[in-house]
C-alpha positions as CSV (number, residue, x, y, z in Angstrom):
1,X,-15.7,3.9,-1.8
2,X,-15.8,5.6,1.5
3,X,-19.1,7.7,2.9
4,X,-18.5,10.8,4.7
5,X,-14.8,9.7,4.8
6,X,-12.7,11.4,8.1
7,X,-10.0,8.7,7.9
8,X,-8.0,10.0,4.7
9,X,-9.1,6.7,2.3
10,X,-9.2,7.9,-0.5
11,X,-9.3,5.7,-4.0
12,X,-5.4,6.6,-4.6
13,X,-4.6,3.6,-6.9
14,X,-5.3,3.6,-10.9
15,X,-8.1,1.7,-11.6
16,X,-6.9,-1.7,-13.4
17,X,-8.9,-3.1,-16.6
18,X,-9.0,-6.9,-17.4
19,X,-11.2,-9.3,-18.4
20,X,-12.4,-12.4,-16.9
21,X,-14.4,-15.7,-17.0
22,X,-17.4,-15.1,-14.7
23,X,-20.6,-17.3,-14.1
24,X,-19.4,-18.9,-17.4
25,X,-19.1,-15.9,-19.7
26,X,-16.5,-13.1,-20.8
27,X,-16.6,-10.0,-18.6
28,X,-14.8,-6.9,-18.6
29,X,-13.9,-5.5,-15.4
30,X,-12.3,-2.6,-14.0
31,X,-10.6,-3.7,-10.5
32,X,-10.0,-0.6,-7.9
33,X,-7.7,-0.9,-4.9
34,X,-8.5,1.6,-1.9
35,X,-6.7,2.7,0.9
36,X,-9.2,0.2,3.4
37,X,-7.1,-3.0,1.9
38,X,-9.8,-4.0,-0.4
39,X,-10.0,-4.6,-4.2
40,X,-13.7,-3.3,-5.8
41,X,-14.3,-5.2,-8.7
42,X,-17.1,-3.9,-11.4
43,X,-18.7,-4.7,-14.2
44,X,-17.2,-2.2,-16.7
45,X,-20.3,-1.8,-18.8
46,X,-23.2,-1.9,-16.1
47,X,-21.1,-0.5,-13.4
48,X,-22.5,-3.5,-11.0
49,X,-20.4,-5.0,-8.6
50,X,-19.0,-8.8,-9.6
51,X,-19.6,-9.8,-6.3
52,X,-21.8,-8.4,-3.8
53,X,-20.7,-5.4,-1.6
54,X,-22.2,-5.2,1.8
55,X,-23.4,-2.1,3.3
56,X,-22.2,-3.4,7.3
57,X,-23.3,-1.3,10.4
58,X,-19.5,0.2,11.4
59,X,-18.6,1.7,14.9
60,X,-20.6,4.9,16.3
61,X,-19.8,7.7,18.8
62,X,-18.4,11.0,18.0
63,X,-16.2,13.9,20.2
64,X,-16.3,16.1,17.9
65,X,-19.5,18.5,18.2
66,X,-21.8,18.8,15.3
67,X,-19.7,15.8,12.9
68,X,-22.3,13.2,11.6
69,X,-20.9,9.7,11.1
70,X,-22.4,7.3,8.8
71,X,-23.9,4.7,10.3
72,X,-22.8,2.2,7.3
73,X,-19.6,1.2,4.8
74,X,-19.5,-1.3,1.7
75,X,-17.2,-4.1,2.6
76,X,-16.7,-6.2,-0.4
77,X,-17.8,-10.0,-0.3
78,X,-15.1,-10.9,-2.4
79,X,-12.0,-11.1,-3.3
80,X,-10.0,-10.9,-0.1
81,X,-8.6,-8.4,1.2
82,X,-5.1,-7.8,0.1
83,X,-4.2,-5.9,3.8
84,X,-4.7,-6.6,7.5
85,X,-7.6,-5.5,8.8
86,X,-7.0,-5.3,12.8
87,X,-4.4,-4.5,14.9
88,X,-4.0,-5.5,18.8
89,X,-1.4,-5.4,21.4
90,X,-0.8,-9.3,20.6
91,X,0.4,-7.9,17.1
92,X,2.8,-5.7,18.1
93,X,6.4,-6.2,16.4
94,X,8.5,-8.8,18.6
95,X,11.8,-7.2,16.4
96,X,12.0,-3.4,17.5
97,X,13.2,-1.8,20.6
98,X,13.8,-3.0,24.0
99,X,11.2,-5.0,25.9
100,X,10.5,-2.1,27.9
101,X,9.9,-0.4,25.1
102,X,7.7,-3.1,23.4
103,X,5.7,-3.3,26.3
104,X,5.0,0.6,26.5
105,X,3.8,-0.1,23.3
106,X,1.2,-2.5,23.7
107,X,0.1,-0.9,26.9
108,X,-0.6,2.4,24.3
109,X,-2.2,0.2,22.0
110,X,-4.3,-1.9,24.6
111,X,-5.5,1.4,25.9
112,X,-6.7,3.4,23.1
113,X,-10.1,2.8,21.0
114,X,-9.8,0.0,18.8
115,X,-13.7,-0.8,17.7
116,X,-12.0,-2.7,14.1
117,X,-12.2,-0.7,10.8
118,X,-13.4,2.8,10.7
119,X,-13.7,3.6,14.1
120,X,-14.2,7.2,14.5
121,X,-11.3,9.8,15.2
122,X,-11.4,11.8,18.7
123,X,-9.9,13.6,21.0
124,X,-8.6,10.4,22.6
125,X,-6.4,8.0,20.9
126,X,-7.6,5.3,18.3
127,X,-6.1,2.9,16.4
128,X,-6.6,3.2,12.8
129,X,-5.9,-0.1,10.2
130,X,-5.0,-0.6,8.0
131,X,-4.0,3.4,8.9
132,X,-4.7,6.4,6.5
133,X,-0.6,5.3,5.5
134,X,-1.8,1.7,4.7
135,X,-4.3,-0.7,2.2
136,X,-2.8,1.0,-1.8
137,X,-1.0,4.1,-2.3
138,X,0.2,5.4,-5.7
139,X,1.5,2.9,-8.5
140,X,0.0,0.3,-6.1
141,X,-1.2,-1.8,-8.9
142,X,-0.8,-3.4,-12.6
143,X,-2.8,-6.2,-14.1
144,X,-2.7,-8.4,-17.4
145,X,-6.1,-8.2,-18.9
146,X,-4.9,-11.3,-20.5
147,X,-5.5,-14.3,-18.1
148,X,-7.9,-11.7,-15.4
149,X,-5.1,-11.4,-12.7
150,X,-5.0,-8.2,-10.8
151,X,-1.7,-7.6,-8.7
152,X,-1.7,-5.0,-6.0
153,X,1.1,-3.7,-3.5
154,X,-0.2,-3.3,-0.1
155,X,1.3,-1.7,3.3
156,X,-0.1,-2.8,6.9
157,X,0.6,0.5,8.2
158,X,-1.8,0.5,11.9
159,X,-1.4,4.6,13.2
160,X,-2.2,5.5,16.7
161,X,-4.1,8.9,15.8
162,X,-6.3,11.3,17.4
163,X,-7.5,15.1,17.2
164,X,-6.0,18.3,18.5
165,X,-8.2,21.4,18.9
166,X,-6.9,24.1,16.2
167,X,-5.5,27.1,18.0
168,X,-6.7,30.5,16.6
169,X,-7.7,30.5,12.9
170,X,-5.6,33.5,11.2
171,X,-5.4,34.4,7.3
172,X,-3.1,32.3,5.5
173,X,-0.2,34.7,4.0
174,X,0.4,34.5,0.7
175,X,3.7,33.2,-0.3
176,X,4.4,29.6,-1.9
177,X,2.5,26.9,-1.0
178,X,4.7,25.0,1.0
179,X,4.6,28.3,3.4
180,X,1.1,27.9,3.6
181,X,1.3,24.1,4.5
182,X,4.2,25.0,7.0
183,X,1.7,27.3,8.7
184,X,-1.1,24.8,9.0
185,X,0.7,21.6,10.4
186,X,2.7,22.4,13.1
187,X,4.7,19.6,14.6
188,X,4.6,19.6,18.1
189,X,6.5,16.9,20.9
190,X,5.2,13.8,20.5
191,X,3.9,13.0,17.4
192,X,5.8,11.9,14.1
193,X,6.8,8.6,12.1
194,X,7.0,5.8,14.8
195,X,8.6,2.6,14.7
196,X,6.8,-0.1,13.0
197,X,4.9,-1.5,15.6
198,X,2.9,-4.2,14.0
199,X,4.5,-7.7,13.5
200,X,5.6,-8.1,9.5
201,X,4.9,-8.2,6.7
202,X,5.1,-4.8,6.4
203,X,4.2,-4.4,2.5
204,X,3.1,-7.4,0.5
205,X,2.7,-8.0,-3.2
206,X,-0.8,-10.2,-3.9
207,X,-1.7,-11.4,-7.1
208,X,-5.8,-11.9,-7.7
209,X,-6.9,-14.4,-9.8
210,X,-10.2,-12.7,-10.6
211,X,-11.9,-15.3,-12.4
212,X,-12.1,-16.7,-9.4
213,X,-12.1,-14.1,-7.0
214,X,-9.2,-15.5,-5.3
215,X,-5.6,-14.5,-3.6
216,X,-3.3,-17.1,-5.9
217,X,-0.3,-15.5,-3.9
218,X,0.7,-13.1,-1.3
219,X,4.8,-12.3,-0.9
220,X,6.2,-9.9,0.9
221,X,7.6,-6.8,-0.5
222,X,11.1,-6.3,-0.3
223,X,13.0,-6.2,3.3
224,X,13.6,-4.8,6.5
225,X,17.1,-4.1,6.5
226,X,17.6,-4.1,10.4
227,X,16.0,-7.5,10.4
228,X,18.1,-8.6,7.6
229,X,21.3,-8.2,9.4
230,X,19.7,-10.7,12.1
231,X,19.5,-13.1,9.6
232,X,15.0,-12.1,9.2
233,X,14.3,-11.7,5.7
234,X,10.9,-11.9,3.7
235,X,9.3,-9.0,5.7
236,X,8.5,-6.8,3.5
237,X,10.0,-3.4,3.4
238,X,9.3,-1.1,6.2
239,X,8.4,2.2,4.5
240,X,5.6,2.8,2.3
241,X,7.1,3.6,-1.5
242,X,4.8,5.6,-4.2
243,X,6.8,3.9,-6.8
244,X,4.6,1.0,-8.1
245,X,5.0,-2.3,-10.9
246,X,4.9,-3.4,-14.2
247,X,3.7,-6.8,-15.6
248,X,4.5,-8.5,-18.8
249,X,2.1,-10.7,-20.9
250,X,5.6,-13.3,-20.6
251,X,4.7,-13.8,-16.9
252,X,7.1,-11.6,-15.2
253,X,6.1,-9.0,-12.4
254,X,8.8,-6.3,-12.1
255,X,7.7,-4.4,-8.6
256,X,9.5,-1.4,-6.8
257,X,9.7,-1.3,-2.9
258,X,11.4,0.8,-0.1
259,X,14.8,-1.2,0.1
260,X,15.6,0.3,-3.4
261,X,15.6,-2.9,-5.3
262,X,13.6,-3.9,-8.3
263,X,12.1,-7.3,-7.0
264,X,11.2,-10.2,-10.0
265,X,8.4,-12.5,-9.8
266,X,6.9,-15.0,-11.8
267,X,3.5,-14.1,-12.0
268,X,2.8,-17.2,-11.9
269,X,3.7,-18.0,-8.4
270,X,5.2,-15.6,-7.1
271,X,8.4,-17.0,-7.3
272,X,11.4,-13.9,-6.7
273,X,13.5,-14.6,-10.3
274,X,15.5,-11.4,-9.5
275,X,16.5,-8.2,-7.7
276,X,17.9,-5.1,-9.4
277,X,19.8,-2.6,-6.9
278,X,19.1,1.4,-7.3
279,X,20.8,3.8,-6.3
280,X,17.9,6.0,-4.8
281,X,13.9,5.3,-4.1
282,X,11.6,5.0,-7.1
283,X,8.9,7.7,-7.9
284,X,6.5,7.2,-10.9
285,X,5.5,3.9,-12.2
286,X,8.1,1.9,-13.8
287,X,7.3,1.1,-17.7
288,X,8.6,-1.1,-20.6
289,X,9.3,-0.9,-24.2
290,X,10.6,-2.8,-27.0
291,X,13.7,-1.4,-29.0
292,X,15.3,-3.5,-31.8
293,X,13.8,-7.0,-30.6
294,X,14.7,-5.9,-27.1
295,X,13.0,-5.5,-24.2
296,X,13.6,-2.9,-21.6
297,X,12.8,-1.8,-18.0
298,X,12.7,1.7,-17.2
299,X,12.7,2.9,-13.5
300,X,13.2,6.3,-12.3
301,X,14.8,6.1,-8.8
302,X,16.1,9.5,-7.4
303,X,16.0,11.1,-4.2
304,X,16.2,10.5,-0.1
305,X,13.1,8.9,0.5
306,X,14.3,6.6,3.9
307,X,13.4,3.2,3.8
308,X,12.7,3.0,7.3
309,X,12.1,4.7,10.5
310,X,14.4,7.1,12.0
311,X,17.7,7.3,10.4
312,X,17.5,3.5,8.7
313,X,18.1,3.8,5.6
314,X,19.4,1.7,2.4
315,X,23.0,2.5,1.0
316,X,23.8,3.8,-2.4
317,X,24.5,0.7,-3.9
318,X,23.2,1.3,-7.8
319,X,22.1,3.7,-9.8
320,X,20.5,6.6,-9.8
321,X,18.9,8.9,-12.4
322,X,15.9,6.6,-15.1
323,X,17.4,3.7,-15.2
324,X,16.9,1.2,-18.1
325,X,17.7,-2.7,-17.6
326,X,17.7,-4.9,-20.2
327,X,15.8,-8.2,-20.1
328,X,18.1,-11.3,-21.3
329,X,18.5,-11.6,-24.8
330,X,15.7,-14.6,-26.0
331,X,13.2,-13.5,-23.1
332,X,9.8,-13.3,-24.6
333,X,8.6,-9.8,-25.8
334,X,5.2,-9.3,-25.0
335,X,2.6,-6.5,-24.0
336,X,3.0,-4.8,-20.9
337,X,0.7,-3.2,-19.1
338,X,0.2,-1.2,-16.0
């Protein structure tokens, strides 16, 4: 969706397909979630755009000799967009650090670029947001092509970034491929996984009504857990998770976040029905299945993905390994889809 894209926003999201009730007739869409906090929606037969996507002039100067910016980007009209779109020093997280530290912060943040969305990358520091970490990542969304709802997991993720000039350029050895990848990103003093410095919510869950081309409701996604011990909960986790959802033509939204917890919503407004500990962070999308009337949950979670900055992290406190859970016997078994 991106021209000439130096920010790393890629389309990372699978492309959701549902049908809705637009200008007074059927359409079938398919919904695509990027990277810049924005949901595309298209006519899946005409390849048209449901609503119109602007082509808007977007910020200009270059320190990098011979690069070539475009001088425009398609910001959709509508829906929403399911992340934050600016960051200032006014934003900055009142929960983390010292106030020395906080204000060190928004002195850095007051002082680099900060032209709004896509302003270039140089030599001198900018602020990127929704940040190249930020807007969908994998297993970010799920939809129910039954009532046109599109869900999507999104992380406000602002990065203070900028350029360093590449030493000498020498062969790559040959070896394994993380070799190689050690050899081209060297990490020097400095630079690294900071602490959250935007004000929550970190990572939301929003549910589209697209026959509408509305937000019907925006959670956040899982919690902090150094802000949970202070009695600060609804934050959404802290740590982006490539784990992703499942929803159920019953209503229920079963969504995967940093803390290591299955969170359960009703799809209808977002109300949390449930959490489901884990013993380690999800990877892949969760899925569902029916066995003798039954239906099941199945959620790999394995690893030491932290959930946090630093050395937070969520304890061990489930399981581990692909982990099925059982919906109550009764509940409703419908299609699921992802």
């Amino acid at each position: 969706m991106v021209h000439h894209d130096i920010w790393d926003l890629d389309n990372n999201a699978a492309p959701q397909l549902t049908t809705i009730q637009h200008n007074g007739r059927q359409v079938d869409v398919v919904a695509v979630a990027s990277k810049t906090g924005y949901l595309y929606v298209f006519d899946r037969v005409s390849g048209e755009p449901i609503w119109p996507i602007e082509e808007r002039a977007v910020p200009q100067g270059t320190q990098v000799p011979g690069e070539k910016l475009s001088p425009t980007q398609p910001f959709p009209t509508n829906p929403p967009p399911f992340s934050r779109q600016s960051f200032t020093a006014d934003d900055s997280n009142p929960y983390i650090l010292t106030p020395k530290e906080r204000e060190e912060f928004r002195q850095r943040v007051a002082r680099a670029r900060n032209d709004g969305p896509f302003t270039p990358i140089g030599f001198d520091e900018v602020v990127h947001m929704p940040g190249n970490q930020g807007g969908s990542n994998w297993g970010s969304t799920a939809s129910n092509p039954a009532d046109g709802r599109v869900y999507v997991i999104g992380f406000n993720v602002p990065t203070l970034i900028r350029l360093l000039k590449a030493g000498e350029v020498r062969p790559a050895r040959g070896g394994a491929p993380a070799e190689v990848v050690r050899e081209g990103y060297p990490v020097t003093d400095g630079f690294g996984l900071f602490p959250t410095i935007i004000a929550p919510p970190y990572t939301t869950l929003t549910a589209y009504d697209l026959n509408t081309g509305t937000i019907a409701w925006q959670k956040g996604l899982g919690d902090d857990l150094r802000l949970v011990k202070h009695g600060v909960t609804g934050t959404g986790s802290a740590a982006t998770v490539k784990g992703g959802m499942v929803v159920t033509g019953a209503g229920l939204v079963f969504a995967t976040a940093a803390d290591r917890k299955v969170h359960v919503y009703d799809s209808a407004n977002g109300a949390e029905l449930a959490t489901l500990p884990l013993g380690g962070p999800t990877s892949g999308q969760p899925s569902m299945y029916e066995h003798g009337g039954r239906q099941y949950l199945l959620v790999t979670a394995s690893g030491t993905q932290p959930t946090g900055p630093g050395a937070i992290s969520a304890p061990h406190t489930g399981p581990t390994g692909i982990v099925a859970y059982a919906l109550p016997a009764g509940t409703t078994t419908a299609r699921s889809d992802r």
